[in-house]
C-alpha positions in Angstrom: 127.6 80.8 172.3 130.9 79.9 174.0 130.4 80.0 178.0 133.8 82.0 178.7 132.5 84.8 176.1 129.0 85.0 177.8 131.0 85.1 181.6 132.3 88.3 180.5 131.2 91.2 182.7 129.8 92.7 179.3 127.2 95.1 180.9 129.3 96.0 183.3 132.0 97.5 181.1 129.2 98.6 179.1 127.6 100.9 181.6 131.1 102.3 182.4 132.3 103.0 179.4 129.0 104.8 178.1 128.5 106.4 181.3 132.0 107.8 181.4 131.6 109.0 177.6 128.4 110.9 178.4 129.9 112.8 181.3 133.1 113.6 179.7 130.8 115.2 176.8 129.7 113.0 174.4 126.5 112.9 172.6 127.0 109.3 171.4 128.9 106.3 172.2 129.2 102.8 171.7 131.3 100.3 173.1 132.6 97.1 171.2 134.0 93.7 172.8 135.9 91.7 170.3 137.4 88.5 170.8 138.8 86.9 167.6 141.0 82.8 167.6 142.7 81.9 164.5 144.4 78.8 163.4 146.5 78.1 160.5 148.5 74.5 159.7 150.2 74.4 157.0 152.2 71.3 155.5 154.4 70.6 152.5 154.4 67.1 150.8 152.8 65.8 153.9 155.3 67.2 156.8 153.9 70.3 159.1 155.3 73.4 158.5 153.5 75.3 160.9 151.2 75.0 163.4 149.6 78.6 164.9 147.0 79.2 167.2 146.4 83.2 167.7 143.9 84.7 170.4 142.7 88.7 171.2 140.7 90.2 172.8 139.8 93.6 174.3 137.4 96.6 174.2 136.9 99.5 171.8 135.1 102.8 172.3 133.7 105.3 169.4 132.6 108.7 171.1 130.5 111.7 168.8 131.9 114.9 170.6 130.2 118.3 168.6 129.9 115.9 165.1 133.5 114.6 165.4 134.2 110.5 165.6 136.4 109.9 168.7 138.0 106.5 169.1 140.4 104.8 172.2 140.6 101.2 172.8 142.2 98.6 175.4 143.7 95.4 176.0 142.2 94.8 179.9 138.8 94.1 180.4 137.4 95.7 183.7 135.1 98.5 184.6 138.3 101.4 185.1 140.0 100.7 181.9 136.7 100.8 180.1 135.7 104.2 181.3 139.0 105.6 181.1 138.7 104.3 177.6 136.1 106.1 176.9 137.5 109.5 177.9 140.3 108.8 176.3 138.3 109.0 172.7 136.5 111.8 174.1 139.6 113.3 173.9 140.6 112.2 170.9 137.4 113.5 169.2 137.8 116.9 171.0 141.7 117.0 169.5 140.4 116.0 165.8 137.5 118.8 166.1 139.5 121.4 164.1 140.2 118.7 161.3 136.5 118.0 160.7 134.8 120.0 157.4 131.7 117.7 157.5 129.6 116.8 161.1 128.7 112.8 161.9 125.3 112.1 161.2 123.5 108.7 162.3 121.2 107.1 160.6 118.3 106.1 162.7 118.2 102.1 163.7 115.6 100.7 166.0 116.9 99.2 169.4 117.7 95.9 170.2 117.8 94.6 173.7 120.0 91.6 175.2 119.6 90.3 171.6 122.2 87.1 170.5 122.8 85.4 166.9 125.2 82.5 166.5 126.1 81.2 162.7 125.6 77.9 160.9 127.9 75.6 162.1 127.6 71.9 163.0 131.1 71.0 164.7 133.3 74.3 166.4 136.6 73.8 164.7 138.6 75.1 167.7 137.0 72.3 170.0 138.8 69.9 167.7 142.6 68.7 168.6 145.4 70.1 166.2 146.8 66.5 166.1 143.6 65.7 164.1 143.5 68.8 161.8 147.0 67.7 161.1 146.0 64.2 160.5 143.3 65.0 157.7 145.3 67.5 156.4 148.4 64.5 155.9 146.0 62.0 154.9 144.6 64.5 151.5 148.4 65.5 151.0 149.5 61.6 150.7 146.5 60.8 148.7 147.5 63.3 146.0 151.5 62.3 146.4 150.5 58.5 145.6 149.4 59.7 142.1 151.7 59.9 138.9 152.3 62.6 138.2 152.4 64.9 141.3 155.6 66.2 142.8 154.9 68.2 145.1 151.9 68.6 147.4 151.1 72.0 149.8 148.5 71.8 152.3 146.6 74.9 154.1 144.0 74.9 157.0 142.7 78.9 158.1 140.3 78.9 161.1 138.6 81.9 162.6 136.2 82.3 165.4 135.0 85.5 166.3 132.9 86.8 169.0 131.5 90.1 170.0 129.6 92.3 172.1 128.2 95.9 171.4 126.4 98.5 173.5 125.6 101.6 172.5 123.5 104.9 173.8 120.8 104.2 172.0 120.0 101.2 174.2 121.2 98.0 172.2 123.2 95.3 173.4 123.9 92.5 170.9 126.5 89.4 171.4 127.3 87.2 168.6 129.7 84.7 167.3 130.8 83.3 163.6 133.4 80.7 162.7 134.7 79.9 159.4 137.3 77.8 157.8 139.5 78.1 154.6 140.8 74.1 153.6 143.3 74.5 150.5 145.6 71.4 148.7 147.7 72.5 145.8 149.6 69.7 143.7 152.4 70.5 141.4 154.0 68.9 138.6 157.0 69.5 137.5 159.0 69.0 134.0 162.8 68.8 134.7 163.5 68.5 131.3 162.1 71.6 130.3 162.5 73.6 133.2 159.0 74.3 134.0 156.0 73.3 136.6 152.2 73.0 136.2 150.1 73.6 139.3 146.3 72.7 140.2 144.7 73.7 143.6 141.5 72.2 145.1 138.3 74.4 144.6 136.5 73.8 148.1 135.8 77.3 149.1 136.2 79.2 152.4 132.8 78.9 154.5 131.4 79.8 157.4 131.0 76.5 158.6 132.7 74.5 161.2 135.1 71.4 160.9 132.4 69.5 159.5 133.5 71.3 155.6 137.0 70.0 156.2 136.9 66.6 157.2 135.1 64.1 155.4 132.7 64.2 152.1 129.5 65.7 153.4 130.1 69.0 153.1 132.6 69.3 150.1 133.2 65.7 148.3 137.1 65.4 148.9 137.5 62.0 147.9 136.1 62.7 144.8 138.1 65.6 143.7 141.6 64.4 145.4 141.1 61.3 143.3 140.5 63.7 140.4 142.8 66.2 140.7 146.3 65.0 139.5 144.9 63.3 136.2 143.2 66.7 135.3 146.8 68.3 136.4 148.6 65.9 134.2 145.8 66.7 130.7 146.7 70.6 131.4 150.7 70.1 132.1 150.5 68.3 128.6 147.6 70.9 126.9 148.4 73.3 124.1 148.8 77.0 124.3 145.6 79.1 124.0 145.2 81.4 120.6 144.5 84.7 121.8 141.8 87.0 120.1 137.9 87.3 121.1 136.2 84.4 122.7 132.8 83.1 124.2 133.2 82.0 127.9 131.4 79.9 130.0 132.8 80.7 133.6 132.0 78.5 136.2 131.0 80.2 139.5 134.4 79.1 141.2 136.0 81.2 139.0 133.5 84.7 138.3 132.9 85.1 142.1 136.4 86.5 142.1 135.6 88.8 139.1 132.5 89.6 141.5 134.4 90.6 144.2 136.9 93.0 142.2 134.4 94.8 139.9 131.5 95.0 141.4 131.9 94.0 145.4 134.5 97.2 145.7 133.2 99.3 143.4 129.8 99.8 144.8 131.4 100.3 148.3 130.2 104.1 148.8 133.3 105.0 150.7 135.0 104.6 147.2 132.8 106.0 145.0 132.8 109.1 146.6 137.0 109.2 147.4 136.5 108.8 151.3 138.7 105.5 150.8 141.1 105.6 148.1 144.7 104.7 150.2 144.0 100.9 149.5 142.9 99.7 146.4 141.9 102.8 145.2 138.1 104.6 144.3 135.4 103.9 142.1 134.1 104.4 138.5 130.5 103.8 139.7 130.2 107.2 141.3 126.8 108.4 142.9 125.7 110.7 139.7 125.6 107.1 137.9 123.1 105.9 140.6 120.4 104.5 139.0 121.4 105.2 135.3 123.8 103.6 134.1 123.9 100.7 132.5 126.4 98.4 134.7 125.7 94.9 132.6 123.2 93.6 130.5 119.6 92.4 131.2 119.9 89.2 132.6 122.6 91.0 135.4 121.0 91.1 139.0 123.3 91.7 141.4 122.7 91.6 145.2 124.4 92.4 148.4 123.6 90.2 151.3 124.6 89.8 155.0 121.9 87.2 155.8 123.0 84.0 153.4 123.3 81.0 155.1 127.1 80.0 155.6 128.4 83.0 154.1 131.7 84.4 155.2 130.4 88.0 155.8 126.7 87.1 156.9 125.9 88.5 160.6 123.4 88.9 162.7 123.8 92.4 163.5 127.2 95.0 162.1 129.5 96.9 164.2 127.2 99.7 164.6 124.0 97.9 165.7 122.6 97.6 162.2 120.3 94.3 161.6 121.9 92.5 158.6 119.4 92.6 155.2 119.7 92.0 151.7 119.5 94.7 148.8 120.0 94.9 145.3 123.0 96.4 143.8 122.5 95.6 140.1 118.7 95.3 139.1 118.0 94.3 135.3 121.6 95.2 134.5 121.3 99.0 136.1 123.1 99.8 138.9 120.8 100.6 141.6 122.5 100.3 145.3 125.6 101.0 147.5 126.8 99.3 150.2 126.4 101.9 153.2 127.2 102.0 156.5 125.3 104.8 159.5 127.6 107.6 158.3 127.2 107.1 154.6 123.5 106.5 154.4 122.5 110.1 155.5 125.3 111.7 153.1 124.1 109.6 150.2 120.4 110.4 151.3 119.0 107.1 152.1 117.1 106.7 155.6 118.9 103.6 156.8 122.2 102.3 157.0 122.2 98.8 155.0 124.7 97.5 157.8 128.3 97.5 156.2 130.1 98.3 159.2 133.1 96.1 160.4 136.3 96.1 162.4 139.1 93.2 162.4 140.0 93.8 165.8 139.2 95.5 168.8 142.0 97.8 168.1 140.6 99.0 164.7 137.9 101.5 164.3 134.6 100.2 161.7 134.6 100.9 158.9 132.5 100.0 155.7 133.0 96.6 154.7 131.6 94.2 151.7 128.8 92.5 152.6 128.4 88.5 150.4 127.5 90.3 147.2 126.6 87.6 144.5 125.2 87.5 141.4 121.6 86.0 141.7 120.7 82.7 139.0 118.3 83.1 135.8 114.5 82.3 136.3 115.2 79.3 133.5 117.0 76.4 135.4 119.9 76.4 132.7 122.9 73.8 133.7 126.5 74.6 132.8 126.0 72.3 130.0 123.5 74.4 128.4 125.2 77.4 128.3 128.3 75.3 127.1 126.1 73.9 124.2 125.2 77.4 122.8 129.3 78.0 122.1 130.7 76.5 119.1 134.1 78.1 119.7 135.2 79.1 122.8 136.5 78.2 126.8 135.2 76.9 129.9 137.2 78.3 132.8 137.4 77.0 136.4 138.9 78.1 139.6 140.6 81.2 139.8 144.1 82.0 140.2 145.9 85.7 139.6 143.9 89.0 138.8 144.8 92.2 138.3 141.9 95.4 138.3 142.7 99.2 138.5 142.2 101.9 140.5 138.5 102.6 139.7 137.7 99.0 139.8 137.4 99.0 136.0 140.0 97.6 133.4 140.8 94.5 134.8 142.4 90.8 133.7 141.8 87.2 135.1 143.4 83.5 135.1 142.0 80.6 136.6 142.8 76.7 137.4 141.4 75.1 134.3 140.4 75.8 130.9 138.6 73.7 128.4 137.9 74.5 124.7 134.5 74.3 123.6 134.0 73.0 120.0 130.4 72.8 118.8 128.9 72.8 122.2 131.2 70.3 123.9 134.3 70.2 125.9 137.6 69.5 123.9 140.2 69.2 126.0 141.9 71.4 128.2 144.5 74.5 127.1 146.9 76.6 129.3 147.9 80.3 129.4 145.0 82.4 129.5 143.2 85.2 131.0 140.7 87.3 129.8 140.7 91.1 130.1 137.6 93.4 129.7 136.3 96.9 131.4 133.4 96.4 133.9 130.9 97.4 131.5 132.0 95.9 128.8 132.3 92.2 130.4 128.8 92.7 132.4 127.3 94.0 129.5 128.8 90.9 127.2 126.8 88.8 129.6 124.3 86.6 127.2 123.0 84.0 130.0 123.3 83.1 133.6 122.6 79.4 134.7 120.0 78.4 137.1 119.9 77.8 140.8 121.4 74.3 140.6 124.4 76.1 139.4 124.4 78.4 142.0 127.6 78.4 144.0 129.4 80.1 147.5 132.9 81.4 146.8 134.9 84.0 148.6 137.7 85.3 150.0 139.4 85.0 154.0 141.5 87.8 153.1 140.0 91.3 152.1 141.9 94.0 152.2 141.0 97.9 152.8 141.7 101.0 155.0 144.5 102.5 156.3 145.8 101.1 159.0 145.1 98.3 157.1 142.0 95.7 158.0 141.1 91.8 156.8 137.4 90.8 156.3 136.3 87.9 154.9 133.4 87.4 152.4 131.7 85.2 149.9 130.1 85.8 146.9 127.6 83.5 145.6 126.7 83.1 141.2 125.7 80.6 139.2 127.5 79.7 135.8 127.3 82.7 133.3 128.0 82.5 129.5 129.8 85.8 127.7 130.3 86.6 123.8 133.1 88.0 122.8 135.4 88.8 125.7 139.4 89.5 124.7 141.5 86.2 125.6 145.7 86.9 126.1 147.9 84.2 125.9 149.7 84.7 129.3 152.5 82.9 128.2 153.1 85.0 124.7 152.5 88.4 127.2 155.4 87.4 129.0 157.5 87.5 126.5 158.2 83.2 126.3 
């Protein structure tokens, strides 16, 4: 833990806050220090673009006044601006009382005292100089740029470390930190004959890790796929059109943890299911009277939600409301079993204990219910991507993802990716270009034939979920291993757009 986070007078403005809520009439409070750096360098064909370094911090107070949420936060850190904080959410809950049809109801949560959790991280990327972010991020662009073939290089570095501090009535107190980092190289190739480009981005995921993903082979093996990269670039800018119509798929987890996110990750956020959040991104098919009957995939489907995963981008030790991080199942034996849940959705979906789903971006934002790393869990059989490639004798391979598009309930939905390879007779044949497939939820879980085993399990994720209004960024991972899937619709993007 960073020594100028734990200096903080965090008990201090603590007791102040929480003493000042209880006197001005509430029956609940909790205070919330957050601190959040960001850095982003950016570079096009191996000259920075930008260089930004971004740092906030203050204090946030949620007040219950007569079953109404409350909430007031600050920029300056000291004792009078946290109690006067704190009355001013008072009053804010005492103004919203009128508004309120339904009364806030905790779910219980033991107490946890003085307690810290730090994640997995070997080397703190902020406590490395920009110069030499720069450096390695010049040195991958160049590598790619020396290659027939490739045109154009752009290079992306996101950083993020975050630290907090909660109190609440109850009697916890609980200080952690995260970092993670989001490393990203696209080449392009272009055709000035034709008129046209062909792009190909790296597939290194973000992590919660520390500078030790980014620089050198360790972590992710750069050499290895920068030195690959612009011949597989060159085989796609040169591949044939894909024939539409319906096709086996072997989807590699680099590009189905996307598909994760988007139809099952949102819609078994409770929030949605029940129309509480519906401003951004819209609600959920997978509403409660489906709860544990209906049939979300097929058998080999098991789906879970977990906030404890080593080095993933939403595991913590503890939420925003005090809530020890777990793992639960969403999707057991293809049914659909489990909601993400927060302390105000638990009770009002019946269940006796929050699952902890609760996040805020910022001090300035209020928590709200969040994704947790919900990944679909490998088969009990240790099959490898080429086994499941070996059972198709017509069909694609697709890696990396790309472009999506999913509607409103989180159900009719299409995908691209990087790379696409025909299978012919159980072998790769060459890659084609133009495709996405397109299926309902249901109908794509339930086409599931096979998942691959644990060596084919995989970490992706996202830096940049999006939900609520005001809008708020989380990050999060979802883990699966390779999966293989009869008959889902393939489009030929290119023929769609009319070219």
């Amino acid at each position: 833990m960073d020594a100028d986070f734990l200096a903080l007078p965090r008990h201090a403005l603590a007791d102040a806050a929480l003493t000042a809520a209880a006197q001005a009439g509430a029956s609940y409070a909790d205070l919330r220090i957050h601190a959040i750096t960001t850095e982003s360098v950016q570079m096009r064909d191996g000259a920075l673009e930008a260089a930004v370094t971004d740092y906030e911090i203050g204090l946030a107070v949620r007040v219950i006044v007569d079953g109404t949420w409350g909430f007031a936060s600050h920029a300056q850190l000291d004792a009078a601006s946290a109690a006067d904080t704190a009355r001013r959410a008072v009053r804010v809950a005492t103004t919203l009382a009128p508004l309120n049809a339904e009364r806030i109801e905790l779910a219980p949560e033991p107490v946890y005292r003085d307690v810290s959790w730090v994640s997995s991280y070997r080397v703190d990327p902020f406590a490395v100089p920009t110069q030499d972010k720069i450096e390695v991020l010049a040195d991958y662009s160049v590598r790619l740029l020396l290659s027939d073939g490739v045109d154009h290089v752009s290079a992306w570095l996101n950083m993020a470390k975050e630290q907090t501090f909660y109190a609440d009535t109850f009697g916890s107190t609980i200080t952690q930190q995260r970092v993670r980092v989001l490393p990203r190289l696209d080449a392009v190739a272009v055709d000035p004959s034709a008129g046209s480009f062909e792009s190909m981005s790296t597939l290194a995921p973000p992590m919660g890790r520390g500078w030790e993903a980014v620089a050198g082979d360790d972590v992710w093996n750069w050499s290895g796929e920068l030195a690959a990269l612009p011949s597989l670039l060159a085989e796609k800018a040169k591949a044939p059109s894909v024939v539409a119509g319906p096709t086996d798929l072997v989807i590699d987890p680099t590009n189905l943890w996307l598909t994760i996110h988007e139809s099952i990750g949102h819609a078994t956020e409770y929030d949605r299911a029940i129309g509480y959040e519906a401003a951004y991104a819209g609600t959920s098919f997978a509403t409660p009277d489906k709860l544990g009957r209906m049939r979300y995939g097929s058998p080999v489907m098991n789906v879970t939600a977990d906030r404890t995963v080593e080095h993933g981008l939403a595991t913590v030790g503890f939420d925003d409301e005090g809530v020890r991080a777990q793992s639960w199942d969403l999707v057991r034996d293809g049914v659909f079993v489990g909601y993400q849940l927060d302390r105000v959705f638990a009770p009002r979906l019946g269940v006796g204990r929050s699952n902890g789903c609760s996040y805020a971006d910022s001090a300035h934002h209020v928590p709200i219910q969040r994704m947790a790393n919900v990944s679909l869990r490998p088969g009990a059989e240790d099959l490898s991507t080429d086994d499941l490639i070996s059972r198709v004798s017509d069909g694609l391979y697709i890696v990396g993802d790309k472009s999506w598009s999913i509607d409103m309930q989180r159900y009719n939905f299409q995908f691209t990716g990087q790379r696409f390879y025909r299978i012919r007779n159980g072998r790769l044949d060459g890659q084609v270009r133009d495709v996405a497939y397109q299926a309902t939820t249901t109908d794509f879980w339930g086409a599931m034939e096979a998942v691959g085993g644990q060596s084919t399990w995989r970490l992706g994720g996202a830096f940049n979920c999006g939900k609520a209004q005001p809008g708020q960024v989380a990050a999060v991972s979802h883990g699966c291993p390779s999966a293989l899937f009869r008959g889902i619709n393939v489009l030929n993007t290119r023929e769609e757009g009319g070219r």
